[in-house]
C-alpha positions as CSV (number, residue, x, y, z in Angstrom):
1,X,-11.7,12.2,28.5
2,X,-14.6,14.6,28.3
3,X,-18.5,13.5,28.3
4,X,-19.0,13.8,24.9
5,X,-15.8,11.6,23.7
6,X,-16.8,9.1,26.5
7,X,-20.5,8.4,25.0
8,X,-18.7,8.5,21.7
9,X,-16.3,5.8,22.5
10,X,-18.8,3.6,24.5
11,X,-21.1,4.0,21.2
12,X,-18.5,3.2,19.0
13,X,-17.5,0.3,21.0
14,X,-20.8,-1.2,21.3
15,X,-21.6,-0.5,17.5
16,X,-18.3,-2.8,16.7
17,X,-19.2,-5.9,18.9
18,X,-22.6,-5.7,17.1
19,X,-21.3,-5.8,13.6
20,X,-18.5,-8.1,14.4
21,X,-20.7,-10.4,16.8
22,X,-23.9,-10.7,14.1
23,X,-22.6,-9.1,10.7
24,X,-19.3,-10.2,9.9
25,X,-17.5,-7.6,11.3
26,X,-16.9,-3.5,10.4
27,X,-13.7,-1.7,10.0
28,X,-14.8,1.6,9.6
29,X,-18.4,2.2,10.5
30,X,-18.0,1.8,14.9
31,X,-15.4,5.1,13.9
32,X,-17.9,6.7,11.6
33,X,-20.7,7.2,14.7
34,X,-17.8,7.7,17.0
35,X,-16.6,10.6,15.2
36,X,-20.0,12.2,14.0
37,X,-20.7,11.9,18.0
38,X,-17.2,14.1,18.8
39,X,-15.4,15.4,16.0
40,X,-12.1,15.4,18.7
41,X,-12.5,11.8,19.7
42,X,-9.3,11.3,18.3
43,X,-7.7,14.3,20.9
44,X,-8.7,12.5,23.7
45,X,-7.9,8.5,22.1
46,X,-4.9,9.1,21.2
47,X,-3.1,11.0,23.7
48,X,-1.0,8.5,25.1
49,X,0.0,7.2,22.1
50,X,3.2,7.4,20.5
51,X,2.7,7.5,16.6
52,X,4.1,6.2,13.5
53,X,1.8,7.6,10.2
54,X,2.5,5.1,7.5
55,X,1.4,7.3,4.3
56,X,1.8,7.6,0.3
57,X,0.5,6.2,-2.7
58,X,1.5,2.6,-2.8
59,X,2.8,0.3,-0.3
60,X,0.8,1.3,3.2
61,X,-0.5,-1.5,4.5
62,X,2.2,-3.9,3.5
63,X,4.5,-1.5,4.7
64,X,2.2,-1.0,8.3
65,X,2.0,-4.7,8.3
66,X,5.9,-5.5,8.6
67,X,6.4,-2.6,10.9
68,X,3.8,-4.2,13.6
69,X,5.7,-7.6,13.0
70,X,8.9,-6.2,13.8
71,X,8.0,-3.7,17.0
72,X,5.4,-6.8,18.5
73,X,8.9,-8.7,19.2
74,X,10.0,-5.6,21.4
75,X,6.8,-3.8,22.8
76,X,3.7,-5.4,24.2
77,X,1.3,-3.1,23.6
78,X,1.2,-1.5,19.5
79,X,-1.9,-0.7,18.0
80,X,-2.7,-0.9,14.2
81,X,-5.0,-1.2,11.5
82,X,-4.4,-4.0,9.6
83,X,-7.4,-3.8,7.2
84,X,-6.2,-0.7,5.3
85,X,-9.2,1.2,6.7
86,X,-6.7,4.3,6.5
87,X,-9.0,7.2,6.9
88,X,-10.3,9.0,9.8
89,X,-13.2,6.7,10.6
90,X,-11.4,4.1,10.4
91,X,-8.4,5.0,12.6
92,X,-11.1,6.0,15.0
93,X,-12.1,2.6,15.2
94,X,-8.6,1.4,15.9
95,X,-8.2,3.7,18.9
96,X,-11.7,2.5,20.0
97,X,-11.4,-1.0,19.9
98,X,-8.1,-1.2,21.4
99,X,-7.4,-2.6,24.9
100,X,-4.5,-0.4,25.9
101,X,-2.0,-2.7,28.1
102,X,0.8,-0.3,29.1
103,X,0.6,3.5,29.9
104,X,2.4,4.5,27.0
105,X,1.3,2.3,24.3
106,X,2.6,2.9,20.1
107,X,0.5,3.3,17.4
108,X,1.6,2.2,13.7
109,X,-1.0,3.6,11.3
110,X,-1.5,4.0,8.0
111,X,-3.2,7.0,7.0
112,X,-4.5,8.3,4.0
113,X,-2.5,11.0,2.4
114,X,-5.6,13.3,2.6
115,X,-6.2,12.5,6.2
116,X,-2.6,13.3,7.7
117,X,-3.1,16.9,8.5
118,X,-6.5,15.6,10.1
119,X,-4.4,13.0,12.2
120,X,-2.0,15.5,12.9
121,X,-4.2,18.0,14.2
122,X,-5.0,15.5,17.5
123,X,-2.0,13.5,17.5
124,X,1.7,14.9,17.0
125,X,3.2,11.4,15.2
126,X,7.1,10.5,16.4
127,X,8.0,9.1,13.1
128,X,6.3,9.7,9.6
129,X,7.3,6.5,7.0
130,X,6.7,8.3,3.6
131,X,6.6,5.2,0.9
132,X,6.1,6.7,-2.4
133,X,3.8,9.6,-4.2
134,X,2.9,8.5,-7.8
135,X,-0.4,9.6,-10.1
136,X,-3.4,8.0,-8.1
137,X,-7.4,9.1,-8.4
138,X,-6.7,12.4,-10.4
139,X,-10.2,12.6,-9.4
140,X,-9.6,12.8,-5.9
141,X,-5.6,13.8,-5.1
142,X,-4.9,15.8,-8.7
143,X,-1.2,15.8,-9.5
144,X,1.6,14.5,-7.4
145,X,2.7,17.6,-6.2
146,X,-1.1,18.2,-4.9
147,X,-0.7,15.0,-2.8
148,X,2.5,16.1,-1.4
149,X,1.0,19.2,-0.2
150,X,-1.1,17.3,1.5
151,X,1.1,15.0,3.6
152,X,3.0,18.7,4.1
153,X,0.3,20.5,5.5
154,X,0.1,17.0,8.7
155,X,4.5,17.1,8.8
156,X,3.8,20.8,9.5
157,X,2.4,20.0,12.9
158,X,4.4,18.0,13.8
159,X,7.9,19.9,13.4
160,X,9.8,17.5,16.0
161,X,8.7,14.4,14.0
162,X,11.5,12.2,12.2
163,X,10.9,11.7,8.7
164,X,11.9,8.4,7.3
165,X,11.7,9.0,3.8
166,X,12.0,7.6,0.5
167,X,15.3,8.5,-1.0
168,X,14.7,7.3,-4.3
169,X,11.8,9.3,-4.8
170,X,12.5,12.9,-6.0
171,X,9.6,14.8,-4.5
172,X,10.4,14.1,-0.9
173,X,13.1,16.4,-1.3
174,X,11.6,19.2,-3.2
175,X,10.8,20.7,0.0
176,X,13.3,21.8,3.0
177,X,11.8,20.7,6.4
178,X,12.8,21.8,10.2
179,X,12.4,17.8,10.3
180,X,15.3,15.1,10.9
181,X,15.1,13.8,8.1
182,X,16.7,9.9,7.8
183,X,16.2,8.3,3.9
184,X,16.2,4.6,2.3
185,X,16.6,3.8,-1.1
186,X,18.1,1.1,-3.4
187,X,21.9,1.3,-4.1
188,X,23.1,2.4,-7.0
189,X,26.6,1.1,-6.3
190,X,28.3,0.2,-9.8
191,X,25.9,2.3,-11.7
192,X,28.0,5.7,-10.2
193,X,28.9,6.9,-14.3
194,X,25.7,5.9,-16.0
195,X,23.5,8.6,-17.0
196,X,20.2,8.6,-18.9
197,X,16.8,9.4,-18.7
198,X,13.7,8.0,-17.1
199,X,11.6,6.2,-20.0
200,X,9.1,8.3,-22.0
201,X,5.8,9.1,-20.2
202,X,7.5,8.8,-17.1
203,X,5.7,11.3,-14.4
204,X,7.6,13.2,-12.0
205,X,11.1,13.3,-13.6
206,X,11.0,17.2,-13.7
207,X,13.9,18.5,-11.5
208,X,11.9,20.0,-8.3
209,X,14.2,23.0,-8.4
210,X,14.5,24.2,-12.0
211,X,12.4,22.2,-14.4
212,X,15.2,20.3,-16.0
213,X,14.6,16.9,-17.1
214,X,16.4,14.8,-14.5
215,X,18.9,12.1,-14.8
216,X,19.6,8.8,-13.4
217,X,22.5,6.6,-12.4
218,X,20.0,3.7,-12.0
219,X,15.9,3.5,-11.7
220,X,14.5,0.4,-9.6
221,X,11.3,1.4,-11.0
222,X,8.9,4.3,-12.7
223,X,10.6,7.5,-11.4
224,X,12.0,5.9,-8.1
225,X,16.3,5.8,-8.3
226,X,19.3,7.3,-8.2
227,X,17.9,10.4,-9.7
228,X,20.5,13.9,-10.3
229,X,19.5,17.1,-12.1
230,X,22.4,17.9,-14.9
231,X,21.5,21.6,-15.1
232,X,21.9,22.3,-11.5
233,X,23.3,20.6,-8.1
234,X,19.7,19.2,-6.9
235,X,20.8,15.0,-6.3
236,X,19.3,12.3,-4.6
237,X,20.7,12.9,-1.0
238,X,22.5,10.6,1.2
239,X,20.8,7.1,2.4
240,X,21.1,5.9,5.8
241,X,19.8,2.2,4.6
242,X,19.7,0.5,1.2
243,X,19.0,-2.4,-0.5
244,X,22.1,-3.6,-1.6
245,X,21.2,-6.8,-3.6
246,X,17.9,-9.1,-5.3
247,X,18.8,-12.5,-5.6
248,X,15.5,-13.7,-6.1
249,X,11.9,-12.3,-7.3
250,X,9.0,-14.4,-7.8
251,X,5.2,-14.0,-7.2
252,X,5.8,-16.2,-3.5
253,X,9.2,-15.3,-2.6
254,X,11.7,-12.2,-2.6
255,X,15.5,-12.8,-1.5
256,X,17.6,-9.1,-1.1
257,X,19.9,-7.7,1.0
258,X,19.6,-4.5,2.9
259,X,22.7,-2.9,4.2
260,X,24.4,-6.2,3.2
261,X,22.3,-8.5,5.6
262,X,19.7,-11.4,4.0
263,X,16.5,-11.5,4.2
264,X,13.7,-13.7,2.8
265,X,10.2,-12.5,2.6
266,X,6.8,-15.1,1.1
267,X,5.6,-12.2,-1.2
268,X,6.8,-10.9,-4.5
269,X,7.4,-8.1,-6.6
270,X,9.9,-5.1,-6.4
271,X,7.4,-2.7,-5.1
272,X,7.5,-4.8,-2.1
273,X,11.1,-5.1,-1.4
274,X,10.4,-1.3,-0.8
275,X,7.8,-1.9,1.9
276,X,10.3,-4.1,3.7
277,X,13.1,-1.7,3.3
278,X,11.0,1.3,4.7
279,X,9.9,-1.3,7.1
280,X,13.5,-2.0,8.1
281,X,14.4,1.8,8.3
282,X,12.1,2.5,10.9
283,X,12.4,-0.2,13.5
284,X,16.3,0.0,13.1
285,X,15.7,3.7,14.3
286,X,13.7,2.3,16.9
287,X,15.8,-0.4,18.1
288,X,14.8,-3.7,16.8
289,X,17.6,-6.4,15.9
290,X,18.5,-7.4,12.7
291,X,17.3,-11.6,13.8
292,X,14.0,-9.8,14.9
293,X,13.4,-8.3,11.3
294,X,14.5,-11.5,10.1
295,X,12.0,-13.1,11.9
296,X,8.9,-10.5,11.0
297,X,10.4,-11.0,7.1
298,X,9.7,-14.8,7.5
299,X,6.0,-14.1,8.4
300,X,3.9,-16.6,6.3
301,X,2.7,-13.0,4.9
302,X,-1.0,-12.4,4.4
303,X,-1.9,-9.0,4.3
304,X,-5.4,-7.4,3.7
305,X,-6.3,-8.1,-0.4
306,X,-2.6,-7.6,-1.0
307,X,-1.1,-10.3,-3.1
308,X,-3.4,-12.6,-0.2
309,X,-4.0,-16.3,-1.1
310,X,-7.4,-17.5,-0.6
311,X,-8.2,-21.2,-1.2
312,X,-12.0,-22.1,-2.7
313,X,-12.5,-25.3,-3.2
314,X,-9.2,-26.7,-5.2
315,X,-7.8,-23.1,-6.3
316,X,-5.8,-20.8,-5.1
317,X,-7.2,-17.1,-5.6
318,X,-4.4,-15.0,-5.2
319,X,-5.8,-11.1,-4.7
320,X,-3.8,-8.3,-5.5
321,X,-5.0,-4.4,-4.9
322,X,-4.7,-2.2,-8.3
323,X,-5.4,1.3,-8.0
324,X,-2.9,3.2,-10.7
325,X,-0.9,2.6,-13.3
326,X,2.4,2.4,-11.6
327,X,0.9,0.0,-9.0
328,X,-0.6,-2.4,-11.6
329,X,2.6,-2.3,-14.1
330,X,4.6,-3.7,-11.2
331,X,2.0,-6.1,-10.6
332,X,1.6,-7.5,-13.9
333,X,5.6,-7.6,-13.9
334,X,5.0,-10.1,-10.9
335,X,2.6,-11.8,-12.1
336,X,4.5,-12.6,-15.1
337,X,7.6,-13.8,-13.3
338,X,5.2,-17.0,-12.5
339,X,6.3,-19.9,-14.5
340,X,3.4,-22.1,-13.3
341,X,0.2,-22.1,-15.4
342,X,-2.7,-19.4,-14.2
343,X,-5.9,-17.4,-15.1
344,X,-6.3,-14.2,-14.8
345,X,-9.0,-12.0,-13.9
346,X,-9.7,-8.1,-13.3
347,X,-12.3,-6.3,-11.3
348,X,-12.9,-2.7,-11.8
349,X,-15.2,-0.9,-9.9
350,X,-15.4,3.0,-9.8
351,X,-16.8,4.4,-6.7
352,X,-15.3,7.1,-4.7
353,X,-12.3,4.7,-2.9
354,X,-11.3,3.1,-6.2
355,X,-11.0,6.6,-7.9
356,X,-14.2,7.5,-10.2
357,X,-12.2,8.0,-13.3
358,X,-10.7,4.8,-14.6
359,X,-9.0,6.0,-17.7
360,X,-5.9,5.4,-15.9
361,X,-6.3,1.3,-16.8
362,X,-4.6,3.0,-20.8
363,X,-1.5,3.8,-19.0
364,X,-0.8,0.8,-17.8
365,X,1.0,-2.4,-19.6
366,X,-1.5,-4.5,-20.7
367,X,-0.1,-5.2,-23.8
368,X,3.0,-7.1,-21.9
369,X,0.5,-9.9,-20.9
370,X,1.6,-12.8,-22.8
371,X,-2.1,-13.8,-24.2
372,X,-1.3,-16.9,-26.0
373,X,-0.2,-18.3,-23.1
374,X,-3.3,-17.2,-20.6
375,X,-6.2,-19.6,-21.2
376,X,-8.8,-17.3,-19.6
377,X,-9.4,-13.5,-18.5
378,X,-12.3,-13.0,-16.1
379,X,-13.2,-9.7,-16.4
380,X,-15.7,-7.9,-13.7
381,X,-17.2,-5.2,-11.8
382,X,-19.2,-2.2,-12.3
383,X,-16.7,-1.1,-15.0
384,X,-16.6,-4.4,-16.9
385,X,-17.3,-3.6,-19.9
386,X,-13.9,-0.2,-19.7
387,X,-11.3,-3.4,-18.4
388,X,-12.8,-5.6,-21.0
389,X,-12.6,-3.4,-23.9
390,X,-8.7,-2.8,-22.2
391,X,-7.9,-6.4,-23.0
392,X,-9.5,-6.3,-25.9
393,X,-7.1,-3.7,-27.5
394,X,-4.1,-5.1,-25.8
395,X,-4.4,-8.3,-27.6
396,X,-6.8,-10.2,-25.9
397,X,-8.8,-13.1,-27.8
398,X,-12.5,-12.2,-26.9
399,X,-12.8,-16.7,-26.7
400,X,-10.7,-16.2,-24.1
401,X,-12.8,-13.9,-22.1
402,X,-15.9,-14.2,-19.5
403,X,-17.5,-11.1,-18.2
404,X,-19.2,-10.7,-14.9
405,X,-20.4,-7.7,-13.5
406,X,-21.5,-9.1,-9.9
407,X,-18.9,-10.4,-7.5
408,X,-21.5,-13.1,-6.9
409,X,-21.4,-14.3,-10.7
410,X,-17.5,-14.0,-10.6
411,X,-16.9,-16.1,-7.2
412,X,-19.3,-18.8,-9.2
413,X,-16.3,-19.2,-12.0
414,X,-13.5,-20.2,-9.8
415,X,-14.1,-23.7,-10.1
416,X,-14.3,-23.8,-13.4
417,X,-10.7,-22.2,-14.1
418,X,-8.3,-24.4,-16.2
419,X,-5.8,-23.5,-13.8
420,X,-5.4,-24.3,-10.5
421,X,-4.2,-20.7,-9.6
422,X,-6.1,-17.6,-10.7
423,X,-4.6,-13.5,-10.2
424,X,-7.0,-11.4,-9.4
425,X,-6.5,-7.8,-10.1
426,X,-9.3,-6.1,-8.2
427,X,-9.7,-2.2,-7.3
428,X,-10.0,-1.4,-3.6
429,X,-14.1,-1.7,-3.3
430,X,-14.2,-4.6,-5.8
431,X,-11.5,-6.3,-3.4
432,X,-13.8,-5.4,-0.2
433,X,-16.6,-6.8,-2.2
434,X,-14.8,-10.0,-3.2
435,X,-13.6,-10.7,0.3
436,X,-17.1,-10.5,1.9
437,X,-18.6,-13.1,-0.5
438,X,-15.8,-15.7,-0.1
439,X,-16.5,-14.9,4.0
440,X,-20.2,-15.3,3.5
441,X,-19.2,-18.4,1.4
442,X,-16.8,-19.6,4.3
443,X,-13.5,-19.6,2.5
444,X,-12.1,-16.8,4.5
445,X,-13.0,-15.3,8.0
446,X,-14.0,-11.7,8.2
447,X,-11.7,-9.1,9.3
């Protein structure tokens, strides 16, 4: 370690037991003076590590999550970020603030699409977990294909990585890579001689290759399936692991079957049952048991402002991250799988990490909220009046409806709910912001 990453460390070290000894805690900032100190902190950090980059558009830190579960049962020594602080400050203040224990410790992060070629450039990653690439932050990422470059341009360093990949998802294999490349995906067994088109509006159904509209044998979801191109050979390629059954999806609890073995996990949604199968791929390539992923399933699973249940007072606030219209269509399809009474509430903010440009809230299905049945919408953030005016047009009864612009004013309306349970859709700094009032409050400790 040279000098300069040495003062940079100790600095960023000292920085974090401040804010986490007086303020409640810092995920990113210790990282942020670490790295302005020595831009190639991460050179000297992370050189013993051997890497897994958790990276694409939805499903990171669920994803990262149930990887650390599964490898803690076999290796003593893994390092993550469990917070979803997934860009480069953050990440430095993972590799800070961990005590290696062994002399060749892993690291399972999840990283920014943006950030992987910066990773990349310090650390060559062993595996690379790629979840999914759909429209998010046009402000930010552009297109889809713009996003893929940009995970390309990190793989591209690291030409002996494996690449455990989404098979369902037709843009990881627009591109041929000197990577091995190992794919999971749904099964599509029974659906072999169907053929028929994604839904209208869908994005990303363009054959890769030619431009033809592609074709299915099944869709789990969006543009994610069992996807061929009619006019020429390109096909969704051979998976090494698949889901092979749902027996049951609520908003608590997902039974499936991958590769014809049961699991149960505590969370919902069939976004999620992704995360677990990507999960799956990559510790069975690294040798973990099928009663040890059991085991990580089983988790009581509380993950960072993702579908997290937070009690205050004598309701349960159940936080879920929204960020793009895919995302928050398979959301609100899991929240209305819940047959038990609930509120409802939505914060949109629209700083730099929720994505400035919120006109993405019109592509998503509002409209299949069943508002007779809801007996309030909440709405909030800095963007309240956009979400409101949302709900408004998708058939919401105005009665119905309280606006509040500060988190403060929103946390004040949970005891008031009708319900005992309340979802709340928040965008990524609107979920921070949420979380560090009910700390300050005392309902949930700081991470």
């Amino acid at each position: 370690m040279t000098f300069k990453s040495g003062i940079a460390t100790l600095t960023g070290k000292t920085s974090y037991f401040i804010l986490n000894k007086f303020f409640n805690g810092g995920s990113s900032y210790p990282g942020k003076i670490a790295y302005k100190i020595d831009p190639d902190i991460l050179k000297s950090l992370g050189k013993d590590y051997e890497l897994i980059v958790v990276t694409g558009t939805n499903g990171k830190t669920l994803t990262t999550s149930l990887i650390n579960k599964m490898l803690i049962q076999k290796y003593d020594d893994v390092l993550t970020n469990p917070t979803g602080s997934n860009m480069i400050q953050g990440i430095v203040t993972s590799f800070v603030t961990h005590h290696k224990k062994s002399k060749k410790p892993l690291a399972v992060l999840e990283v920014d699409e943006a950030n992987v070629p910066i990773i990349c450039k310090y650390i060559k990653p062993k595996y690379f977990v790629l979840t999914n690439i759909f429209r998010d932050q046009m402000d930010r990422y552009g297109e889809i294909y713009t996003t893929y470059q940009k995970i390309l341009d990190g793989i591209k360093l690291a030409p002996d990585a494996t690449i455990i990949a989404n098979g369902d998802a037709a843009i990881f294999a627009s591109k041929e890579l000197p990577n091995k490349v190992i794919n999971y995906g749904f099964s599509d067994k029974g659906h072999e001689n169907e053929d028929f088109k994604a839904p209208t509006n869908t994005d990303g159904v363009l054959c890769p290759r030619c431009n033809h509209i592609m074709h299915y044998h099944m869709i789990s979801y969006a543009n994610l399936g069992s996807y061929f191109c009619p006019n020429c050979n390109f096909k969704r390629g051979q998976l090494k692991y698949q889901v092979t059954g749902i027996s049951t999806l609520l908003p608590n609890k997902t039974e499936f079957e991958i590769d014809g073995n049961k699991f149960t996990m505590n969370i919902g949604g069939k976004y999620n049952v992704y995360n677990a199968l990507a999960a799956y791929a990559i510790a069975s390539e690294m040798g973990i048991g099928v009663e040890q992923i059991r085991k990580a399933f089983a988790y009581d699973e509380k993950v960072f402002g993702r579908q997290e249940t937070i009690t205050v007072d004598d309701k349960d606030v159940n936080i879920i991250l929204v960020k793009n219209p895919v995302g928050l269509n398979q959301v609100i399809e899991t929240v209305l799988s819940d047959e038990e009474p609930y509120s409802l509430a939505f914060l949109l903010n629209a700083n730099y990490a929720d994505g400035i440009d919120t006109s993405w809230i019109w592509d998503a299905n509002f409209e299949d909220f069943d508002y007779d049945k809801l007996p309030l919408v909440i709405t909030g953030g800095k963007r309240v009046k956009d979400v409101t005016y949302r709900f408004k047009i998708a058939g919401l009864n105005m009665n119905k409806n309280i606006e509040t612009v500060e988190i403060e004013d929103f946390v004040k309306q949970i005891p008031k709910i009708p319900t005992k349970k309340i979802y709340v859709l928040a965008t990524y700094t609107a979920m921070l912001g949420l979380r560090k009032v009910l700390s300050d409050q005392g309902y949930i400790k700081q991470k």
